[in-house]
Short mmCIF file of the C-alpha atoms (twelve columns), coordinates in Angstrom:
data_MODEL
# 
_entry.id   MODEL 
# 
loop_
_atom_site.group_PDB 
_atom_site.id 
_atom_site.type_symbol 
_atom_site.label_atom_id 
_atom_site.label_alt_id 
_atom_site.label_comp_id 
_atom_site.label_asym_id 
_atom_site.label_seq_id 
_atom_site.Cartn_x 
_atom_site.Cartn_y 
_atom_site.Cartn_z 
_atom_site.pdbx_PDB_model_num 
ATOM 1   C CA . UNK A 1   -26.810 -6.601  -15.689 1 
ATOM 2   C CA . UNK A 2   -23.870 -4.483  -14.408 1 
ATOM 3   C CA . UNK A 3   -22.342 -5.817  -11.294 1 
ATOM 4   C CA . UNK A 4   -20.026 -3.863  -9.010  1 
ATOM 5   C CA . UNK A 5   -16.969 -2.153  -10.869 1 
ATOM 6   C CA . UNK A 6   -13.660 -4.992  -9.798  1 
ATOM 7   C CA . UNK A 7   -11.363 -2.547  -8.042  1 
ATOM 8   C CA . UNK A 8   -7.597  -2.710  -7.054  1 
ATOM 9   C CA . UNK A 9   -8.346  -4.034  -4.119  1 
ATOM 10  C CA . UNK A 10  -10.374 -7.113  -5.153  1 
ATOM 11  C CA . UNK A 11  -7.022  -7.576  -7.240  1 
ATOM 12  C CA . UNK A 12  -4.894  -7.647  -4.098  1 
ATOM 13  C CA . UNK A 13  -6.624  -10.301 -2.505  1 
ATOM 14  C CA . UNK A 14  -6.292  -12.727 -5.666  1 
ATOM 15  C CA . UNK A 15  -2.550  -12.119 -4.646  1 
ATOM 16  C CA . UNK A 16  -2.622  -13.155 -1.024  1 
ATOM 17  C CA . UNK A 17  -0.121  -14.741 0.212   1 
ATOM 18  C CA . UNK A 18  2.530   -14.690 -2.130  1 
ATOM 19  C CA . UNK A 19  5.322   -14.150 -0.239  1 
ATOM 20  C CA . UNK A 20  9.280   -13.471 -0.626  1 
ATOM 21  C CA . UNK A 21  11.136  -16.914 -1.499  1 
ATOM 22  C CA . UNK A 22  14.423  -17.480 0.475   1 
ATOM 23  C CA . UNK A 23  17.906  -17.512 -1.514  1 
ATOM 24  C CA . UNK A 24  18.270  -16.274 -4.435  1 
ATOM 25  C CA . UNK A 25  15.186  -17.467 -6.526  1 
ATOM 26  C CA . UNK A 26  12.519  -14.338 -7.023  1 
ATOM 27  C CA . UNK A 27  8.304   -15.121 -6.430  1 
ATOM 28  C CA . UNK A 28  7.627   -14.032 -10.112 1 
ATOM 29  C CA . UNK A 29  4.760   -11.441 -9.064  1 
ATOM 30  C CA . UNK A 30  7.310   -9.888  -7.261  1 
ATOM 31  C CA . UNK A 31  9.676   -9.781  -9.240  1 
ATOM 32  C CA . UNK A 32  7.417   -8.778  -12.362 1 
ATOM 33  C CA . UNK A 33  6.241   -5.720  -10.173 1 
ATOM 34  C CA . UNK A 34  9.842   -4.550  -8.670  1 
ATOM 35  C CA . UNK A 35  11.003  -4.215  -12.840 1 
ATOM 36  C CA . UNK A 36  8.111   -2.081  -13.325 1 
ATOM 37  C CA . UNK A 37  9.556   0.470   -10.980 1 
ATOM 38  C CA . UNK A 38  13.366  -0.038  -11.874 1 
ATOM 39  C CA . UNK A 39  13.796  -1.975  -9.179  1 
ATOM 40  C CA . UNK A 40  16.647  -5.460  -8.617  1 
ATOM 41  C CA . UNK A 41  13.957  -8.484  -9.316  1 
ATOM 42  C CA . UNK A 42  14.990  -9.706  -6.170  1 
ATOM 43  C CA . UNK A 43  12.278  -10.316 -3.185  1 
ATOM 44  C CA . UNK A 44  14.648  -9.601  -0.773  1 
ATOM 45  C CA . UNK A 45  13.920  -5.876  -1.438  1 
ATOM 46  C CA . UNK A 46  11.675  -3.796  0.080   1 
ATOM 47  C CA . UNK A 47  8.414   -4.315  -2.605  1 
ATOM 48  C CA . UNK A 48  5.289   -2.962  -0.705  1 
ATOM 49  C CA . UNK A 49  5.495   0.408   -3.753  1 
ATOM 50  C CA . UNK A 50  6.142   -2.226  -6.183  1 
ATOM 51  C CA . UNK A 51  3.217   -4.413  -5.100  1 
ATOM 52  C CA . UNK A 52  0.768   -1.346  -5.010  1 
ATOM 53  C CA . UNK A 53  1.959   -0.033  -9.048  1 
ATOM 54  C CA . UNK A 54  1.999   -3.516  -10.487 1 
ATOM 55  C CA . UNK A 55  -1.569  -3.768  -9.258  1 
ATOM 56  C CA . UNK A 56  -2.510  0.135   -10.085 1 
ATOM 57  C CA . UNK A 57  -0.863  -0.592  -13.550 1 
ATOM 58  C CA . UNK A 58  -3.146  -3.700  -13.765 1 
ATOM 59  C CA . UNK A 59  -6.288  -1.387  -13.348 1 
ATOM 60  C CA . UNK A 60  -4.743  1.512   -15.149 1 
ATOM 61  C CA . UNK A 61  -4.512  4.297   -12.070 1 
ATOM 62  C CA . UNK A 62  -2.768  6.799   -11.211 1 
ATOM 63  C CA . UNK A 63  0.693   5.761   -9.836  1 
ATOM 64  C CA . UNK A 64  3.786   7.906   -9.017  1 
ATOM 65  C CA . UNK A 65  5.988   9.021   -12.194 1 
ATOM 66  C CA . UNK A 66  9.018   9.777   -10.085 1 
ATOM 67  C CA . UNK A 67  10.547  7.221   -7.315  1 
ATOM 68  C CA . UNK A 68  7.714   4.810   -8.031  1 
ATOM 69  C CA . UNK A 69  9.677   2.047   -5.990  1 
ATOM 70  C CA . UNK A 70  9.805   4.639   -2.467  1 
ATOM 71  C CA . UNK A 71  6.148   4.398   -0.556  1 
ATOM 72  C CA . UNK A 72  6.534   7.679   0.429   1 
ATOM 73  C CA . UNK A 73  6.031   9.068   -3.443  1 
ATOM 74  C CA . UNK A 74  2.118   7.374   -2.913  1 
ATOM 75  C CA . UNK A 75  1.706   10.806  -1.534  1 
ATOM 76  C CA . UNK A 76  2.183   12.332  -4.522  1 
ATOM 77  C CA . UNK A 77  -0.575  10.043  -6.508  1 
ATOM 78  C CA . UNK A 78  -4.191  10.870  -6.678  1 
ATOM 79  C CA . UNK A 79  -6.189  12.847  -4.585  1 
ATOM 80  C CA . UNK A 80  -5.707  13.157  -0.511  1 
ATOM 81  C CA . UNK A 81  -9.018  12.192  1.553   1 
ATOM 82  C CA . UNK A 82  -8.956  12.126  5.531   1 
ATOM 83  C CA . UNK A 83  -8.744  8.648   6.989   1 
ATOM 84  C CA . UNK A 84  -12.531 9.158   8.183   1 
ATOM 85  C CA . UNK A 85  -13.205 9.388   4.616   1 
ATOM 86  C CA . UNK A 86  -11.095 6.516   2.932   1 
ATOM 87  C CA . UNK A 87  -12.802 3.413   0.837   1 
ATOM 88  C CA . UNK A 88  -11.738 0.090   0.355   1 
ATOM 89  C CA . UNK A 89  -10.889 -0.261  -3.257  1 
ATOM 90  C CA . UNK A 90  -10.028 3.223   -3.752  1 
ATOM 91  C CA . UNK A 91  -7.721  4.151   -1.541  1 
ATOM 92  C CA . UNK A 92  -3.626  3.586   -0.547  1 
ATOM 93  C CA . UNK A 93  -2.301  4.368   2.825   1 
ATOM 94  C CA . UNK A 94  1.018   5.453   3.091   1 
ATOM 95  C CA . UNK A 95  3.145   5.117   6.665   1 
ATOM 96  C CA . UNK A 96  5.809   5.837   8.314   1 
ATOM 97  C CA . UNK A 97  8.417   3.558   8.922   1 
ATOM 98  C CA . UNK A 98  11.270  2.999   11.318  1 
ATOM 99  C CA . UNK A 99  11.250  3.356   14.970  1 
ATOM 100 C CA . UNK A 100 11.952  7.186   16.561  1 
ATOM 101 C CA . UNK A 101 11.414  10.291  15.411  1 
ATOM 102 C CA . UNK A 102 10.591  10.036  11.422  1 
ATOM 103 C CA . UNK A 103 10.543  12.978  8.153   1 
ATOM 104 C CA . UNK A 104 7.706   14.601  7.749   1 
ATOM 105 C CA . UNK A 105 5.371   13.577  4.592   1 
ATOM 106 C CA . UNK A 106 7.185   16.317  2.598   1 
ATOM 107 C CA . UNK A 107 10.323  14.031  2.385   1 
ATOM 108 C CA . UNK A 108 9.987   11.489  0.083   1 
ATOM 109 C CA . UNK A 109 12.795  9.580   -0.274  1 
ATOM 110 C CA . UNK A 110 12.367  8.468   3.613   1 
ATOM 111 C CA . UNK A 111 11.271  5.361   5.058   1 
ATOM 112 C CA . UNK A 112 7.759   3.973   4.402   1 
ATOM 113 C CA . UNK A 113 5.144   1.884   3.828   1 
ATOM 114 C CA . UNK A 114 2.089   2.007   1.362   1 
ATOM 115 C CA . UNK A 115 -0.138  -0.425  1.189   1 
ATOM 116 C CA . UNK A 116 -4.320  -0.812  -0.243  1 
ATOM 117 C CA . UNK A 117 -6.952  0.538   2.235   1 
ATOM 118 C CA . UNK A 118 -9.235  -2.178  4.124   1 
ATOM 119 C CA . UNK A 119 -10.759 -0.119  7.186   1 
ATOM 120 C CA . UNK A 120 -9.870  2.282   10.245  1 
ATOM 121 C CA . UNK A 121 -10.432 0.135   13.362  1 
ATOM 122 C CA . UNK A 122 -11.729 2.091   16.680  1 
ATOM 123 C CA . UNK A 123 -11.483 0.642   19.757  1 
ATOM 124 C CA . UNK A 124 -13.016 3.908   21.457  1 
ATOM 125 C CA . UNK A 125 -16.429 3.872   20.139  1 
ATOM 126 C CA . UNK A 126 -17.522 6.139   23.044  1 
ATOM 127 C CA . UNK A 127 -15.311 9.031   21.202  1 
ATOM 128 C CA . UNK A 128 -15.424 7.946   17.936  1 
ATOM 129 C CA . UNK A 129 -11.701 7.446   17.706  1 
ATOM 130 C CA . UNK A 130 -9.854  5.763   15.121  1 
ATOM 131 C CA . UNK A 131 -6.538  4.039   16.942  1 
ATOM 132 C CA . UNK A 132 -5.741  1.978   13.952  1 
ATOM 133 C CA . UNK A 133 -5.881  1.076   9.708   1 
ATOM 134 C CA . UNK A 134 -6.271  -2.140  8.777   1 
ATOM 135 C CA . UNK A 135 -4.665  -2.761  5.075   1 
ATOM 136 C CA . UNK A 136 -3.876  -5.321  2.069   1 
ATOM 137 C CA . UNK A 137 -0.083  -5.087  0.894   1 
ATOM 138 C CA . UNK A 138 2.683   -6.941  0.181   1 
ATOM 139 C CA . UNK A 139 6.105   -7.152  2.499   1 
ATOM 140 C CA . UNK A 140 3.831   -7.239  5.220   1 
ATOM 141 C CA . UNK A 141 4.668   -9.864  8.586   1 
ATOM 142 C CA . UNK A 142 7.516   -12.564 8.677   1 
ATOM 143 C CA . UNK A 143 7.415   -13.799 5.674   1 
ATOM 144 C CA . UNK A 144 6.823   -10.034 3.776   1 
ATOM 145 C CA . UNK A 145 3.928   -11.479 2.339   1 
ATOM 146 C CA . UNK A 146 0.783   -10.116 0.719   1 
ATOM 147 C CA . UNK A 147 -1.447  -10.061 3.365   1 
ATOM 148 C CA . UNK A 148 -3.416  -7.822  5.702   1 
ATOM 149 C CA . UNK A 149 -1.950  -5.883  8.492   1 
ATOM 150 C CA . UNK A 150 -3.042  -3.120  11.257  1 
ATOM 151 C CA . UNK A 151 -0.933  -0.292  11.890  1 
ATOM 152 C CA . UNK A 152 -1.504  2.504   14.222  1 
ATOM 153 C CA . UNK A 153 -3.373  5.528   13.265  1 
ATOM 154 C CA . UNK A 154 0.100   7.572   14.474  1 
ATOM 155 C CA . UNK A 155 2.107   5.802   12.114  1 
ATOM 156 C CA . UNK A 156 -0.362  7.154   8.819   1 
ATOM 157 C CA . UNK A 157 1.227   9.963   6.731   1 
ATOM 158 C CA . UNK A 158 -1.711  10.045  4.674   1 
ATOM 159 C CA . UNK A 159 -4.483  8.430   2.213   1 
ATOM 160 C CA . UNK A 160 -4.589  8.899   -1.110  1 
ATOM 161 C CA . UNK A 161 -7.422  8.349   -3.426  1 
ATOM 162 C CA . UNK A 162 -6.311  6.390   -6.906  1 
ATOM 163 C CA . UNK A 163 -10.184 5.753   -8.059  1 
ATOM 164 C CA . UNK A 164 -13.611 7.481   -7.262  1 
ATOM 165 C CA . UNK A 165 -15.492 4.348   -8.602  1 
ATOM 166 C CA . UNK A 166 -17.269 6.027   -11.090 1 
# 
């Protein structure tokens, strides 16, 4: 009997909660992931790119050739879908990051976040509206921990789709 296909995201959630360790001393996901992408194996470094290749290279998808440790170069990766349209599973958001006025998504060596899909939330359901994305990724809260966070909708650059599930 064939069950549902395991995707990246069911991955991701194995990981939660590992977390960045204070001092010196590097959580060994972490670590493990940020050499991947020619990063310092140091948690102390922004890791949210790292997080999303080490678990794309786990599955075997698509994941950016050039910068692989910026989020920005997730934009690069797979194929773009409308938030509307994104899957759990299937599907990285990438973000802005930084407070002010921010690059466009043409500039990739800028500021950003990328983390795995988990839904859009609307709190307007009289217009339909989404006014935030719920997702799974690591260097997330105060601990930069793998864990779920909601961002708002303005903050989204864009979706990319790494798997169709087929």
């Amino acid at each position: 009997m064939a069950g549902k296909p395991t995707t990246a995201f069911d991955v991701a959630q194995r990981l939660l909660g590992i977390h960045a360790l204070p001092g010196p001393a590097a959580q060994p996901f972490i670590a493990w992931a940020l050499s991947l992408v020619g990063q310092p194996s140091s948690d102390e470094v922004p890791h949210c790119s790292a997080f999303v290749y080490a678990i794309a290279y786990l599955m075997g998808l698509p994941r950016p050739l050039e910068l692989p440790g910026l989020a920005r170069a997730w934009l690069l990766v797979g194929e773009e879908v409308a938030l509307a349209d994104a899957q759990p599973g299937f599907d990285v958001v990438i973000f802005k990051r930084g407070q002010g006025a921010q690059p466009p998504a043409s500039v990739i060596q800028a500021p950003g976040h990328v983390a795995l899909f988990s839904l859009a939330e609307k709190f307007d359901p009289l217009h339909d509206e989404i006014k935030s994305v719920r997702v799974l990724g690591a260097n997330q809260g105060a601990q930069h921990a793998v864990s779920y966070s909601s961002f708002p909708v303005t903050q989204v650059l864009g979706v990319r789709r790494l798997w169709d599930g087929t």
